[in-house]
ZADO-342163 format. One record per residue: residue in one letter; x, y, z of N, C-alpha, C in turn. Coordinates in steps of 0.02 Angstrom, whole numbers, plus 50000, padded with zeros to 5 digits. Each point is the difference from the previous one (the first is absolute). Layout:
<keros>
KERO  residuo  n.east  n.north   n.up  ca.east  ca.north  ca.up  c.east  c.north   c.up
KERO        A       X        Y      Z        X         Y      Z       X        Y      Z
...
</keros>
This chain:
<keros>
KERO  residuo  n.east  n.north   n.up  ca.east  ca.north  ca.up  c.east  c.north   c.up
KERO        X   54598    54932  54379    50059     49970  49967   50044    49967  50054
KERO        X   50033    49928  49998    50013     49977  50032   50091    50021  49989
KERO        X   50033    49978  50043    50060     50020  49997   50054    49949  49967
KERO        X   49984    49929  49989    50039     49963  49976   49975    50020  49907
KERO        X   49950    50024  49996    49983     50038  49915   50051    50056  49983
KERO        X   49994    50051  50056    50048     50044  49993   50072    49986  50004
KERO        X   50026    49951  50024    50056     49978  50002   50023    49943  49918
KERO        X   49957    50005  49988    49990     49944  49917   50022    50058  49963
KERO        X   49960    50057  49999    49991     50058  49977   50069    50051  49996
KERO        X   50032    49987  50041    50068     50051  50013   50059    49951  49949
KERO        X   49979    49931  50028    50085     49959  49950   49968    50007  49953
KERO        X   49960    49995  49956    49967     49984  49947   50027    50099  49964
KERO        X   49989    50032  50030    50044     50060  49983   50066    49995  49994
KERO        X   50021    49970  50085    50089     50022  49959   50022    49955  49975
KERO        X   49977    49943  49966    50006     49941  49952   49965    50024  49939
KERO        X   49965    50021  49982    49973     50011  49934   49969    49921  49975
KERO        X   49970    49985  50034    49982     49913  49995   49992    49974  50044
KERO        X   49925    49990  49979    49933     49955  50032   50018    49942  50032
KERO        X   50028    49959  49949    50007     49964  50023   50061    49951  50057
KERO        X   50051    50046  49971    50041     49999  50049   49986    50044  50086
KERO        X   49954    50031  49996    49985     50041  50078   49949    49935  50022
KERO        X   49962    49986  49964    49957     49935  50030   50035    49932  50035
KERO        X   50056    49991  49944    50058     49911  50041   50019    50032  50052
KERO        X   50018    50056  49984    50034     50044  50086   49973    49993  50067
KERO        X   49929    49988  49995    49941     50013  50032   49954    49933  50014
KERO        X   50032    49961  49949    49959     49926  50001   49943    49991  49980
KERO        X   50015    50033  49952    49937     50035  49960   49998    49959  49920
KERO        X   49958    49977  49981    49979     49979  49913   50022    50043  49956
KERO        X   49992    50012  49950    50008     50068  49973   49921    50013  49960
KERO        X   49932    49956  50007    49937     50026  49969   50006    50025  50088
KERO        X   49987    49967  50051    49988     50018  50068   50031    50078  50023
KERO        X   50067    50028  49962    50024     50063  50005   49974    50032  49970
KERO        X   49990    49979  49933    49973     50069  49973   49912    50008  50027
KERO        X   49946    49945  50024    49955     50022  50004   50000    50023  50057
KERO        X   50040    50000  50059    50017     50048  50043   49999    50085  50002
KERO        X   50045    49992  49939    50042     50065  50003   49912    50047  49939
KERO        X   49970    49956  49955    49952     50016  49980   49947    50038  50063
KERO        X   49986    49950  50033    49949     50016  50075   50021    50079  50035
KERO        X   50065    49984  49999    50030     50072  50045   49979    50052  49942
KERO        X   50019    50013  49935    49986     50026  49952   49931    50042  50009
KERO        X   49950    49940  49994    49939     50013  49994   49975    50052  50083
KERO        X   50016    49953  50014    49997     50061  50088   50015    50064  49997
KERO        X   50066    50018  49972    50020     50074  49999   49968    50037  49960
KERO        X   49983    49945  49940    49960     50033  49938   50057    50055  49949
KERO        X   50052    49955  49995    50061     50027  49959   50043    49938  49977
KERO        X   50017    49998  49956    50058     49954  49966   50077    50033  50030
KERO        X   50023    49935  50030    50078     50021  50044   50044    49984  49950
KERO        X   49999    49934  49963    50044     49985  49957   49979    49990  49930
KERO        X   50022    50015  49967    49981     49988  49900   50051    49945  49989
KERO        X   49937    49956  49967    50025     49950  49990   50009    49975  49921
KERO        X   50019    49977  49990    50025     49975  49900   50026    49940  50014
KERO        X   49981    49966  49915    50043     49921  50018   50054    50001  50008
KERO        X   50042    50028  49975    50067     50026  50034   50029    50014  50055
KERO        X   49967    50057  50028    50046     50042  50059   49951    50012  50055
KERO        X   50008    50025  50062    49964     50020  50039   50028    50074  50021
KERO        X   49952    50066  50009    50042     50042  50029   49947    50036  50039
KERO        X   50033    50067  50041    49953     50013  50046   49974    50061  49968
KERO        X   49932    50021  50025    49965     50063  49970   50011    50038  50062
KERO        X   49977    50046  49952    49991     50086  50028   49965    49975  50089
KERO        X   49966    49979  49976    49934     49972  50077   50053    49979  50037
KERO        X   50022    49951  49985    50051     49937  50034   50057    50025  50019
KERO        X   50054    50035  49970    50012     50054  50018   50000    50056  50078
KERO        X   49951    50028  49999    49971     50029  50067   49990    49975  50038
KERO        X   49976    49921  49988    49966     49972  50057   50067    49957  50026
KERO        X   50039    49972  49970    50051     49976  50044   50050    50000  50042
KERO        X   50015    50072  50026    50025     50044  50055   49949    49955  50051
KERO        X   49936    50014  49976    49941     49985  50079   49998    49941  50018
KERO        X   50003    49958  49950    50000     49920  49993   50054    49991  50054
KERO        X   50050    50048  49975    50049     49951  50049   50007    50054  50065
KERO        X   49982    50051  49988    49981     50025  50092   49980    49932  50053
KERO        X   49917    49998  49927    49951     49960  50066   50022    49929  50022
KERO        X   50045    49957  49951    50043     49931  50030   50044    50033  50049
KERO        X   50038    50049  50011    50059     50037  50039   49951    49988  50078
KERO        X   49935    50038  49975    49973     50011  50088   49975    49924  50014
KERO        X   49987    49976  49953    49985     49916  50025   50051    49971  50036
KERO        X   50042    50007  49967    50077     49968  50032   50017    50001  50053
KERO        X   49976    50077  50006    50032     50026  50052   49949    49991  50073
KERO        X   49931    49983  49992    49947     50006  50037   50033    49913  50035
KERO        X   50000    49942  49942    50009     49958  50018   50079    49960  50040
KERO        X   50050    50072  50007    50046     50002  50029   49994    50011  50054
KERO        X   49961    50043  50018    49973     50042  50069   49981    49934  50031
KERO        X   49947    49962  49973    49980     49942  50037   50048    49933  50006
KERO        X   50055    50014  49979    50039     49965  50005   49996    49923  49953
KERO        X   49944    50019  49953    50002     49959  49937   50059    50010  49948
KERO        X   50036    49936  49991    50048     49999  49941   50042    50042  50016
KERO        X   50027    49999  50044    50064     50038  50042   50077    49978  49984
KERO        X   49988    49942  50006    50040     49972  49967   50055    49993  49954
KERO        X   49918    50005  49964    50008     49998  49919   49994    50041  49947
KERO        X   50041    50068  50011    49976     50048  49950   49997    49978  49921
KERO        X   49951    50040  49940    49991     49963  49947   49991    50065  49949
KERO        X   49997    49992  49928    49983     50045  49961   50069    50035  49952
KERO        X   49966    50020  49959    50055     50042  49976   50033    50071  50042
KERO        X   50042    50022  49993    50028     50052  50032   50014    50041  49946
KERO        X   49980    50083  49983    50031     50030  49950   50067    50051  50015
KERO        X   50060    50005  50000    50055     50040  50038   50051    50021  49943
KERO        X   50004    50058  50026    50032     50055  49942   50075    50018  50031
KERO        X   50036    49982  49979    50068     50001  50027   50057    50066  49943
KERO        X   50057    50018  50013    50044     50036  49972   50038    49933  49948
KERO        X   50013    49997  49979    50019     49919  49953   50095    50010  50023
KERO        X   50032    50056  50003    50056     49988  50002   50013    49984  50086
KERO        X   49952    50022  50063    50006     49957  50048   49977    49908  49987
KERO        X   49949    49997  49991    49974     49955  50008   50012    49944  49940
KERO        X   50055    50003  49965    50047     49958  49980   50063    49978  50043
KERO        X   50030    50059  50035    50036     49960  50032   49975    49997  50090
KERO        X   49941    50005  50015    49994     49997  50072   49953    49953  49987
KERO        X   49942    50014  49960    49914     49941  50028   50005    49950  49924
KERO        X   50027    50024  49976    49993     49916  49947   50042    49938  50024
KERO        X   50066    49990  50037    50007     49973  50034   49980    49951  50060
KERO        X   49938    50034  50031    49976     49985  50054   49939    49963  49998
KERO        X   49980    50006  49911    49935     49974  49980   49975    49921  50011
KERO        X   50074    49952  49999    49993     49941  50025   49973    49977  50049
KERO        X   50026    50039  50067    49991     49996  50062   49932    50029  50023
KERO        X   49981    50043  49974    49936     50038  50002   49937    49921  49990
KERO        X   50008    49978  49924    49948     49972  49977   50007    49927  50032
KERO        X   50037    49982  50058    50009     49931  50015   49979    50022  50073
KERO        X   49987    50058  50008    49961     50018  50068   49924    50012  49989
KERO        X   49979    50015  49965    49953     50036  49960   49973    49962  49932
KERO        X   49986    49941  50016    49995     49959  49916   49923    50042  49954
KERO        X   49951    50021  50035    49945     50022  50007   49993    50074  49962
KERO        X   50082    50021  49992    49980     50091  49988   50040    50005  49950
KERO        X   49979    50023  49936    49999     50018  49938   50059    50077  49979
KERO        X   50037    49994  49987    50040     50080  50033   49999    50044  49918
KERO        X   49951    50034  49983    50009     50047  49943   50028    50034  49990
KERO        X   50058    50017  49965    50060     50019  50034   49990    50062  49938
KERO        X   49995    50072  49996    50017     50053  49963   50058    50038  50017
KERO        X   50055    50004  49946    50056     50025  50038   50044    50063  49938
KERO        X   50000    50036  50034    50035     50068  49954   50014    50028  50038
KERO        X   50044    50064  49981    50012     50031  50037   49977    50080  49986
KERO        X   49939    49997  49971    49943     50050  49991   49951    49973  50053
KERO        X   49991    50066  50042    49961     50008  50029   49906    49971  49981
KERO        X   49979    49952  50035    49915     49987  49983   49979    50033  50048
KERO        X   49929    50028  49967    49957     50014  50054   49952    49925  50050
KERO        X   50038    50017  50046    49979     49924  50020   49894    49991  50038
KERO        X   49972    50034  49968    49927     50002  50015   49962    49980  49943
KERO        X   50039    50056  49937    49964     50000  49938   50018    49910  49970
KERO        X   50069    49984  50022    50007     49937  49969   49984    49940  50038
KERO        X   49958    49995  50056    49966     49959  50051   50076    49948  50026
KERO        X   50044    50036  49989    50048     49976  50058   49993    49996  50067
KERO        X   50000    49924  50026    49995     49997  50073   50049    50027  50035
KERO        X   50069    50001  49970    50046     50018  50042   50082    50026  49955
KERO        X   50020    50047  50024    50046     50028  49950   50069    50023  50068
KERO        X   50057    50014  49943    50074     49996  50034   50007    50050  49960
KERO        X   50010    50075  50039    50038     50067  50001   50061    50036  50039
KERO        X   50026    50009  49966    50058     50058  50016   49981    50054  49969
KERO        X   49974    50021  50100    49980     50092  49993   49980    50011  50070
KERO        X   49994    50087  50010    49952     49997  50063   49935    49980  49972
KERO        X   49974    49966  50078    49925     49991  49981   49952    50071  50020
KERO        X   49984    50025  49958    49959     50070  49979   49929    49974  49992
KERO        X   49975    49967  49964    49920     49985  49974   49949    49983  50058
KERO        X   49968    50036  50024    49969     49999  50068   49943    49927  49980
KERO        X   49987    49975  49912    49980     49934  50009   50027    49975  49981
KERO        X   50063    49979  50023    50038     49923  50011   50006    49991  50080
KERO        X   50031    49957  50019    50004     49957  50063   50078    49977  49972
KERO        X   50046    49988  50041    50061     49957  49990   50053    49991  50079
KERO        X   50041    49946  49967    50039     49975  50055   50065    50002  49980
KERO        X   50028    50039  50019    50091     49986  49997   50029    49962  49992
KERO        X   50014    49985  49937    50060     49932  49988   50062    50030  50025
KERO        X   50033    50061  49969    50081     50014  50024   50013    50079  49971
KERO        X   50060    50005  50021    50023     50045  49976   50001    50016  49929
KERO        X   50018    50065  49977    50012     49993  49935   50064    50032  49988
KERO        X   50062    50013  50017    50046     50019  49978   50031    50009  49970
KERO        X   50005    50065  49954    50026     50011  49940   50059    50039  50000
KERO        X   50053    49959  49988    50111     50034  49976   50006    49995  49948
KERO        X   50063    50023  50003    50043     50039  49947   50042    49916  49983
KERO        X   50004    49993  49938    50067     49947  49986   50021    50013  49921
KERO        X   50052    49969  50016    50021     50001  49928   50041    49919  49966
KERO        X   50024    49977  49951    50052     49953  49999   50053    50011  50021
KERO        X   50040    49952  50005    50087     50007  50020   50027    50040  49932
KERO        X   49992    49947  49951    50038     50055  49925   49993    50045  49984
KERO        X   49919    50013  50015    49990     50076  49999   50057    50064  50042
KERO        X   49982    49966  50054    50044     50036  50048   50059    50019  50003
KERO        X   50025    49917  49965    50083     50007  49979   50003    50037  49945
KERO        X   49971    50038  49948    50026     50045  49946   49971    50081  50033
KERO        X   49939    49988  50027    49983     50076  50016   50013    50019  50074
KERO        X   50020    49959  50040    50011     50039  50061   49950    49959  50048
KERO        X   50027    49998  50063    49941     49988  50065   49976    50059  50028
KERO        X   49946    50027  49990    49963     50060  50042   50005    49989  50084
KERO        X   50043    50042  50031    49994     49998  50089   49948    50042  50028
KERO        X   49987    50054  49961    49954     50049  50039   49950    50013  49960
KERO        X   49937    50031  50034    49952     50006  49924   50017    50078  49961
KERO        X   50047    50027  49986    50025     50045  49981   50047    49969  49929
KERO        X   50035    49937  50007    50046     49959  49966   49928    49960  49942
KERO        X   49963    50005  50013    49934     49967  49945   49987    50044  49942
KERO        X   50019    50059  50002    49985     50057  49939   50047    49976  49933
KERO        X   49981    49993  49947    50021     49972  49944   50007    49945  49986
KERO        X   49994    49957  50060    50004     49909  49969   49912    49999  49933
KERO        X   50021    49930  49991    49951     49988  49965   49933    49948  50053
KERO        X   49934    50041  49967    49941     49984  50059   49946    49944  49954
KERO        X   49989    49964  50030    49934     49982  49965   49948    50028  50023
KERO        X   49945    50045  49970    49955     50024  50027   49953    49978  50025
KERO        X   49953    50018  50038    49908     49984  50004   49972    50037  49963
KERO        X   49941    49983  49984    49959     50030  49932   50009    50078  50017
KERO        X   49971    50031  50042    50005     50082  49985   50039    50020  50035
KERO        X   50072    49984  50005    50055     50023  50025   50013    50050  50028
KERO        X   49942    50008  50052    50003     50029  50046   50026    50033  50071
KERO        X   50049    50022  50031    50040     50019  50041   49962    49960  50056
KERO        X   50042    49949  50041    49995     49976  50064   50035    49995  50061
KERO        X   49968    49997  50047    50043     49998  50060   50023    49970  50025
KERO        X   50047    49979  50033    50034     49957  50028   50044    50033  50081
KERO        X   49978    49932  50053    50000     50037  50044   50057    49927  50053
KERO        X   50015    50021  50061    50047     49958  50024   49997    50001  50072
KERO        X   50038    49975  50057    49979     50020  50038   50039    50086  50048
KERO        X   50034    50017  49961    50029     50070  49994   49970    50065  49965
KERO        X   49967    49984  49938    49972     50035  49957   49967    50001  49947
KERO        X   50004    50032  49965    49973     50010  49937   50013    50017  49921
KERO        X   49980    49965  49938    50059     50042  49949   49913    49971  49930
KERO        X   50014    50054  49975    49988     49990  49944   50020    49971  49907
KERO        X   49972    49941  49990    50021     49974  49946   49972    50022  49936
KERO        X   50015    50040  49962    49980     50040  49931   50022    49957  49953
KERO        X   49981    49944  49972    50026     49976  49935   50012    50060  49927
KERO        X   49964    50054  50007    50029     50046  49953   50065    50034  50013
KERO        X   50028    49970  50043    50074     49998  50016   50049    49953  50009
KERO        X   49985    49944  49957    50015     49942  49988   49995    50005  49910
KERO        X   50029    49934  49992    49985     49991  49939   49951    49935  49978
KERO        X   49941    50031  49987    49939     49923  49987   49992    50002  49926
KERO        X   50019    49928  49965    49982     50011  49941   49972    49913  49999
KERO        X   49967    49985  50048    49961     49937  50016   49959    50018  50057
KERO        X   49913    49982  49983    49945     50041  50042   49966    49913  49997
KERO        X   49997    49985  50072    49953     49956  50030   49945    49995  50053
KERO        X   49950    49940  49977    49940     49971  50032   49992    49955  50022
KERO        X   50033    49969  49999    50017     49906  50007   50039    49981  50039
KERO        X   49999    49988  50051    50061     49990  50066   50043    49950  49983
KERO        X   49970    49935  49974    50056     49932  49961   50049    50040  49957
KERO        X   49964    50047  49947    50036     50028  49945   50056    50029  50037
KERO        X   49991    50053  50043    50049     50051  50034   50057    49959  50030
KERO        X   49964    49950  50025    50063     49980  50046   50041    49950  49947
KERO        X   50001    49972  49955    50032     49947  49946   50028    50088  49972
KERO        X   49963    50033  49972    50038     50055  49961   50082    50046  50068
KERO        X   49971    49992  50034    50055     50015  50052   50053    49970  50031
KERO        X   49997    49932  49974    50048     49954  50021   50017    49996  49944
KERO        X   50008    49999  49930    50022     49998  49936   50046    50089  49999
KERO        X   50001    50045  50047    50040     50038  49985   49987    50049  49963
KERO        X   49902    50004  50028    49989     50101  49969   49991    50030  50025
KERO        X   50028    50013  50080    50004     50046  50023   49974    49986  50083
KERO        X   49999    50076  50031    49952     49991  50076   49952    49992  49986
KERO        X   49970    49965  50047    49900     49989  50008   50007    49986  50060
KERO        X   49927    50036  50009    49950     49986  50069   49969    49931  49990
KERO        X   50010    49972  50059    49965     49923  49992   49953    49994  50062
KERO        X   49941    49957  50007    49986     49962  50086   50053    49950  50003
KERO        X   50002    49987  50078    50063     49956  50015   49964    49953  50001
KERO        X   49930    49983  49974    49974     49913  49991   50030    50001  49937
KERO        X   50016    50050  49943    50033     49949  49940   50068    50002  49977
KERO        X   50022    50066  50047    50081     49953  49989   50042    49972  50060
KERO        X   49966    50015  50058    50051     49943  50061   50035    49956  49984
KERO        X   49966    49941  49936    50056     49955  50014   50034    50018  49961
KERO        X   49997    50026  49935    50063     50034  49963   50065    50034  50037
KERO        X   49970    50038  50043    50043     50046  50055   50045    49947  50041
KERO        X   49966    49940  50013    50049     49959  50050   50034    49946  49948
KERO        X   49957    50011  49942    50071     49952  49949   50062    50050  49995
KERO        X   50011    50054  49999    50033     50071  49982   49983    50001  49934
KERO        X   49941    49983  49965    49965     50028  49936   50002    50066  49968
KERO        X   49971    50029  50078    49979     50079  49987   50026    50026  50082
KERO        X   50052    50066  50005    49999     50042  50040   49961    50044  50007
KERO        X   49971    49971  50092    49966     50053  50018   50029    50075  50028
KERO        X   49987    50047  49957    50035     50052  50009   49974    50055  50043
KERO        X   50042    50040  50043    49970     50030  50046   49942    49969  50060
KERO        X   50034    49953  50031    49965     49942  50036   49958    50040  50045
KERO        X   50031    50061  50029    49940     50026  50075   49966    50046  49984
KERO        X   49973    50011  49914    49957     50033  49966   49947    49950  49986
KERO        X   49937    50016  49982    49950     49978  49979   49961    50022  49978
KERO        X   49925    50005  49944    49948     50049  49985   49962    50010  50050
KERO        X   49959    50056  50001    49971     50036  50048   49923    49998  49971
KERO        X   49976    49934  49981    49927     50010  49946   49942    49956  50050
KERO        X   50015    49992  50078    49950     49956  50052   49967    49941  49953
KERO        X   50041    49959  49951    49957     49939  49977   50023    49947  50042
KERO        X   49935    49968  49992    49999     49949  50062   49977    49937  49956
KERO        X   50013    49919  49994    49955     49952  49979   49950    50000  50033
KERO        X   49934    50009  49980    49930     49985  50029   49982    49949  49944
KERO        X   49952    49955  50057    49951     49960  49974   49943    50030  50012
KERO        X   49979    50005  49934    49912     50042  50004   49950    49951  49972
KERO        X   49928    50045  50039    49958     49973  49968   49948    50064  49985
KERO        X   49933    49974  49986    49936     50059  49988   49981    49985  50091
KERO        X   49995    50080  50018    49983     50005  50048   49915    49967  50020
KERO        X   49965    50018  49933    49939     49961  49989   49983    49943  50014
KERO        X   50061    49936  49984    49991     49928  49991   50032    49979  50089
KERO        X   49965    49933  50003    49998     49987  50067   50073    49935  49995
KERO        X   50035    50007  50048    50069     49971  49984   49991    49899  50015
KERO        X   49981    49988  49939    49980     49928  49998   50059    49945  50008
KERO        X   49983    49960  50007    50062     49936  50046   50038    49982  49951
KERO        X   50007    50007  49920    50040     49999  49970   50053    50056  49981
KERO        X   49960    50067  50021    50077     50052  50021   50037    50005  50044
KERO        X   49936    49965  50050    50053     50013  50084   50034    49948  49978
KERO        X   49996    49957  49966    50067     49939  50027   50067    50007  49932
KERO        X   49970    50030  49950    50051     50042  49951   50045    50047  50029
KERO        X   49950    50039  50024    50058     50065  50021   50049    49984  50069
KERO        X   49956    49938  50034    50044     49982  50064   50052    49946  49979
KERO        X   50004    49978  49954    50040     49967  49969   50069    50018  49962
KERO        X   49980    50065  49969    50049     50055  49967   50028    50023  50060
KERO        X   49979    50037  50069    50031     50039  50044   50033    49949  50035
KERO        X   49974    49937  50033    50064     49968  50022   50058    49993  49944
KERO        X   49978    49961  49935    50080     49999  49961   50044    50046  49992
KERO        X   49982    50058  49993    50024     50065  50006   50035    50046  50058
KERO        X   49977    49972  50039    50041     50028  50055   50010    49949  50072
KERO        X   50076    50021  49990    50032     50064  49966   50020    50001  49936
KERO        X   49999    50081  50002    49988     49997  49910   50079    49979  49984
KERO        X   49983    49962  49947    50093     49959  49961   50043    50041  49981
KERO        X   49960    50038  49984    50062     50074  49946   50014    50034  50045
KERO        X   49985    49990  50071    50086     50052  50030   50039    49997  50011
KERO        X   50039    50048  50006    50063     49988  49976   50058    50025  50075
</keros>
């Protein structure tokens, strides 16, 4: 199987259409599909089910396209080594981002990216639920956490710093907290299992019990938290990538400034320790770490 088949073979998946993965490719669309037929017949499995209608992928097709796009990854990457198409990185890119960073940090930057890069395709999956970034053949994914998974690989984008703030109005009817002793009874927005955390400084240590608070708003959504916290419901823990500039409009007071959480999350750029780091991540992720740093949100 030749590799420009398998590469017919992968858009033709994440397009759902033949014939659009073939113009991509400079391809006919009888010339794609009897391609993608040939590869078929080789494996001796049907990848895609086809109807006059729709195209979608099977069970077969399915399994096999993790490998598909392994084996273009080591091509890429073989023909980088030799200093073929160095240049010119190409292809789709699949990248799994937190959506409430990467609204206000990398959607921005997307202009500048693709006028460097006319060649690279950026698949952009973005939530702020965790993917497993192997099972979903993500080339490359953006976490806040320690990196724990002995198969990933990643590179440090930044800090992750997570304070205490609140609004001004808020503040002005319930009080400004000075010490973390002065936080008992305000009103909290929670994290899902409102769990007791630590918070540490460069003096010490204190524990934050939201069951000693009052939470009658429980969040997942970092956009949500921080709009719900500048509207005046209460303290929340934030990263200082999404409310810095709020903090320097005086949006939101950051409260208890030489406190911080004590949870070692860090921005990493990851990948599968498996996959070989092809010339369209190195020049992604080297593209993200210069714009980024220094990182904008400090404060």
């Amino acid at each position: 199987m030749d590799t420009e088949t398998l590469r017919l073979f992968v858009a033709a998946a994440e397009r759902l259409n033949i014939s659009a993965a073939g113009r991509s490719l400079g391809l006919a669309p009888a010339m794609a599909s009897a391609r993608l037929a040939k590869l078929e017949h080789e494996l001796g499995a049907e990848l895609l089910h086809r109807t006059t209608r729709k195209v979608s992928l099977s069970q077969e097709g399915a399994a096999f396209l993790p490998y598909a796009r392994e084996i273009l990854a080591q091509s890429e990457a073989a023909r980088a080594a030799l200093g073929l198409d160095a240049e010119r990185p190409s292809g789709t890119l699949r990248f799994a981002a937190p959506s409430s960073f990467a609204q206000l940090h990398i959607m921005p930057l997307l202009p500048d990216f693709h006028a460097q890069f006319p060649d690279i395709t950026l698949d952009l999956r973005l939530s702020d639920t965790r993917v497993d970034l192997i099972e979903g053949s993500y080339d490359l994914a953006l976490r806040s956490a320690p990196l724990q998974d002995s198969s990933l690989r990643g590179r440090k984008l930044g800090d992750d710093r997570r304070v205490l703030c609140a609004a001004p109005e808020y503040l002005a009817q319930r009080g400004t907290p000075c010490t973390p002793d002065d936080l008992t009874g305000h009103d909290f927005l929670s994290w899902s299992n409102a769990a007791p955390r630590d918070f540490v400084s460069e003096t010490g240590r204190f524990t934050l019990d939201p069951r000693q608070m009052t939470c009658r708003t429980i969040l997942d959504d970092g956009t949500a938290q921080r709009i719900a916290t500048m509207a005046g419901g209460g303290i929340s823990v934030n990263s200082l990538w999404s409310v810095a500039q709020e903090i320097r409009a005086g949006q939101l007071v950051h409260l208890l400034p030489d406190w911080w959480l004590d949870d070692a999350s860090v921005l990493w750029l990851i990948y599968p320790r498996s996959n070989v780091l092809t010339p369209k991540v190195r020049v992604f992720m080297d593209f993200l770490v210069a714009k980024l740093t220094p990182a904008p949100w400090r404060l």
